[in-house]
C-alpha positions as CSV (number, residue, x, y, z in Angstrom):
1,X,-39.1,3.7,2.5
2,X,-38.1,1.5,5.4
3,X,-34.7,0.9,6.3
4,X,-34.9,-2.4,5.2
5,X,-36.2,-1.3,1.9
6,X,-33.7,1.1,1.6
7,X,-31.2,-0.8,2.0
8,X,-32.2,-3.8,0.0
9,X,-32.2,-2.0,-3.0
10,X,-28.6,-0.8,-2.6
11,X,-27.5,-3.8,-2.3
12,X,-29.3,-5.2,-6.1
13,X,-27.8,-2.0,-7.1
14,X,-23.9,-1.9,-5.5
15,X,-24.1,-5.5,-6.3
16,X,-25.0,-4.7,-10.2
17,X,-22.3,-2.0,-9.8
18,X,-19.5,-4.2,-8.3
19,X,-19.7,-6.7,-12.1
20,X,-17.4,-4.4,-13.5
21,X,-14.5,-4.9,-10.7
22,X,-12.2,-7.6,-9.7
23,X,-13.4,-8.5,-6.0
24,X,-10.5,-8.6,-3.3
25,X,-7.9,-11.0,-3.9
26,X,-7.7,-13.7,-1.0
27,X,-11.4,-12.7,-0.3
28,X,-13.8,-15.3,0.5
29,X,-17.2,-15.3,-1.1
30,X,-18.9,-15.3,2.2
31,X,-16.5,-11.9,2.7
32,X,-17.5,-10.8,-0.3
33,X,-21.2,-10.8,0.3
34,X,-20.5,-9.4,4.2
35,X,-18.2,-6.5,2.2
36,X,-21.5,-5.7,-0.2
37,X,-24.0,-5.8,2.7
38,X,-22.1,-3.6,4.5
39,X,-21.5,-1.1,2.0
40,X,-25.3,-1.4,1.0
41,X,-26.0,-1.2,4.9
42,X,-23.8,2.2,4.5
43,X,-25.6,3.8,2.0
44,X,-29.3,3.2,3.6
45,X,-28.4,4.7,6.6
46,X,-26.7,7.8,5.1
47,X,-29.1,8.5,1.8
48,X,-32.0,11.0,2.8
49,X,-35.0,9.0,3.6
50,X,-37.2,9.5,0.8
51,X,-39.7,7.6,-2.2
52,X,-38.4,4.8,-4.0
53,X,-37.6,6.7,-7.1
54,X,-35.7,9.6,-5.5
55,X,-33.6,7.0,-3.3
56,X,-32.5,5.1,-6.7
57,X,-31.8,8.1,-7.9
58,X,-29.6,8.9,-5.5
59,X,-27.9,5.2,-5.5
60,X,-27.3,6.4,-9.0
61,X,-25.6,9.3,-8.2
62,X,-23.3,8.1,-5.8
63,X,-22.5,5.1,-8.1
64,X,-21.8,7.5,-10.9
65,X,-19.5,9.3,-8.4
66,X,-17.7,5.7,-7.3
67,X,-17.5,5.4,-11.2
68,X,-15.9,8.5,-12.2
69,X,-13.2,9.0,-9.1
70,X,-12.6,5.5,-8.7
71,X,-8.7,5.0,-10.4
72,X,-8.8,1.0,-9.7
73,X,-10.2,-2.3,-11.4
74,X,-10.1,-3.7,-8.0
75,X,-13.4,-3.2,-5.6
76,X,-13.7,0.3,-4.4
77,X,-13.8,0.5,-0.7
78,X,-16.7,1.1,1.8
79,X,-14.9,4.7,2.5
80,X,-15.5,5.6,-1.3
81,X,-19.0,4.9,-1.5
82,X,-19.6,6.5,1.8
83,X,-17.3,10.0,0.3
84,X,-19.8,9.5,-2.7
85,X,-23.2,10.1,-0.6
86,X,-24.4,13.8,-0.9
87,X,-23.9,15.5,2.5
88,X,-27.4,17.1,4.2
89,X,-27.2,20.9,5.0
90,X,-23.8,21.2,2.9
91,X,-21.1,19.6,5.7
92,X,-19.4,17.1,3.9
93,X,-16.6,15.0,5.5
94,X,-13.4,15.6,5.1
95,X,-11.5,13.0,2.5
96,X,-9.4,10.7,3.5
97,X,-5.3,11.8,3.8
98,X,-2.7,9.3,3.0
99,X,0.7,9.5,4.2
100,X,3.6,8.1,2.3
101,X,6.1,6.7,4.3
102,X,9.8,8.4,3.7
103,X,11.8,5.2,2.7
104,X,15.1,6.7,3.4
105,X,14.4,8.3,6.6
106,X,13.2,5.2,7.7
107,X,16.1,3.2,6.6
108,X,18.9,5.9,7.8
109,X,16.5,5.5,11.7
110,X,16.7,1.6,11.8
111,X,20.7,2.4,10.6
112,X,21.3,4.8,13.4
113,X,19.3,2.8,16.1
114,X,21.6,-0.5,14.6
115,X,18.7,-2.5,14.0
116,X,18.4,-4.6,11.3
117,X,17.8,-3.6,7.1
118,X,17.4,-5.2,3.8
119,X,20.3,-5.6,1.8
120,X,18.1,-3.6,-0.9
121,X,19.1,-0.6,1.5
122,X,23.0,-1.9,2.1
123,X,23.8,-2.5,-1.1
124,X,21.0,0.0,-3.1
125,X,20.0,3.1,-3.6
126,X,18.4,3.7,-0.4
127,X,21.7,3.7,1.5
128,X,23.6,6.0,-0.8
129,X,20.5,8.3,-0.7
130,X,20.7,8.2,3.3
131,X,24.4,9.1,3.2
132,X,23.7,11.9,1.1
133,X,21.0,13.4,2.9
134,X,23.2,13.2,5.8
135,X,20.7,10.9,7.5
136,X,23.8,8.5,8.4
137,X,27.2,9.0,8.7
138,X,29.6,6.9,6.0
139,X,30.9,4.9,9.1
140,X,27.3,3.4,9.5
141,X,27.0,2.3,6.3
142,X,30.3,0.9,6.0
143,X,29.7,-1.1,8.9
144,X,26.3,-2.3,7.6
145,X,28.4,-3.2,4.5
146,X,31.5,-5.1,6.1
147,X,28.6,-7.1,8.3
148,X,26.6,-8.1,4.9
149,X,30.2,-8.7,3.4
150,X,30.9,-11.2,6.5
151,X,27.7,-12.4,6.8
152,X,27.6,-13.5,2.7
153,X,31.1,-15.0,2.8
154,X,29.6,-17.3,5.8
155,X,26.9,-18.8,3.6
156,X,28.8,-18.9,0.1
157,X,32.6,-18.9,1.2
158,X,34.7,-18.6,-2.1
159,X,31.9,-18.0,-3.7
160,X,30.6,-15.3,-1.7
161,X,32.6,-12.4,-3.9
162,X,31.3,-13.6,-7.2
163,X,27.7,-14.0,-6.4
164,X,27.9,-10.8,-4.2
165,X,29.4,-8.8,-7.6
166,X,27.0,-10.6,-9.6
167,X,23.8,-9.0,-7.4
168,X,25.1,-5.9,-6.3
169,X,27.2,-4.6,-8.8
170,X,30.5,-3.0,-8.1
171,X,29.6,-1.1,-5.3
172,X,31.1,-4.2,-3.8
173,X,34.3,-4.4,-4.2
174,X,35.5,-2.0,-2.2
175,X,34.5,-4.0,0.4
176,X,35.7,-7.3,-0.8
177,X,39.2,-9.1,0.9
178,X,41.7,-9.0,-1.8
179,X,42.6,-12.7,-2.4
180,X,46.2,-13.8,-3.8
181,X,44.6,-14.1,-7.2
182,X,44.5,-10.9,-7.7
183,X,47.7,-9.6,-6.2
């Protein structure tokens, strides 16, 4: 088979394949069809050139292979149809590794360099976690506190204390001004 014919009959049969998924969200359908002739593009040059009936059955393979590792109802990517293609002379490539970024140490960095965070990490879980790893030291986070304190009582003035309980929770308070009220 020619590349051509190779690779037109991937795409009949990744298109075929692809029904069962939700395309891309925010993907055009001229991206779509790029995305689909690429992947078919993809699997004609890496198959084994061979008959017509041993290439299908290969397409079938690899789309059984998509279909069984594939944990998604979103459009695999390229990558996964190209992890699915039987290697020649047993080299396979490596999979992909994915790196999780540490939330906390990245918080308790932008905290120690002073730049700015989300009150999320301020006010949340994130913070307390960095102070008790010992990523930051309690004076950082107060002073990220007293600024979100200041910078809240600028927007909402009286107000500022209520609404700030009312999202944050008491974790606030300690960092509230005590008004006459409630002397």
């Amino acid at each position: 088979m020619k590349f051509e014919e190779r690779r037109d009959a991937a795409l009949i049969e990744i298109s075929k394949f692809l029904e069962r998924y939700t395309p891309p969200r925010g993907m055009t359908q001229d991206a779509q069809d790029a995305s689909v002739r690429s992947i078919a593009e993809a699997m004609a040059r890496r198959l084994p050139v061979t008959g017509r009936d041993e290439f299908n059955a290969n397409i079938e393979r690899v789309l059984e292979k998509v279909a069984d590792t594939h944990s998604s109802y979103a459009w695999p990517p390229q990558g996964v149809f190209v992890d699915g293609v039987p290697s020649a002379g047993g080299s396979r490539r490596a999979p992909l590794q994915t790196y999780k970024t540490d939330e906390v140490e990245l918080a308790a960095r932008k905290m120690e360099a002073g730049e700015g965070v989300s009150e999320k990490v301020v006010w949340g879980d994130l913070g307390t976690r960095a102070l008790n790893a010992n990523l930051i030291s309690g004076e950082t986070l107060d002073q990220y506190r007293a600024a979100s304190v200041r910078q809240w009582q600028a927007a909402y003035r009286d107000d500022a204390p209520y609404m700030m309980g009312e999202r944050f929770g008491s974790v606030v308070l300690p960092y509230l001004p005590v008004t006459e009220a409630a002397q």
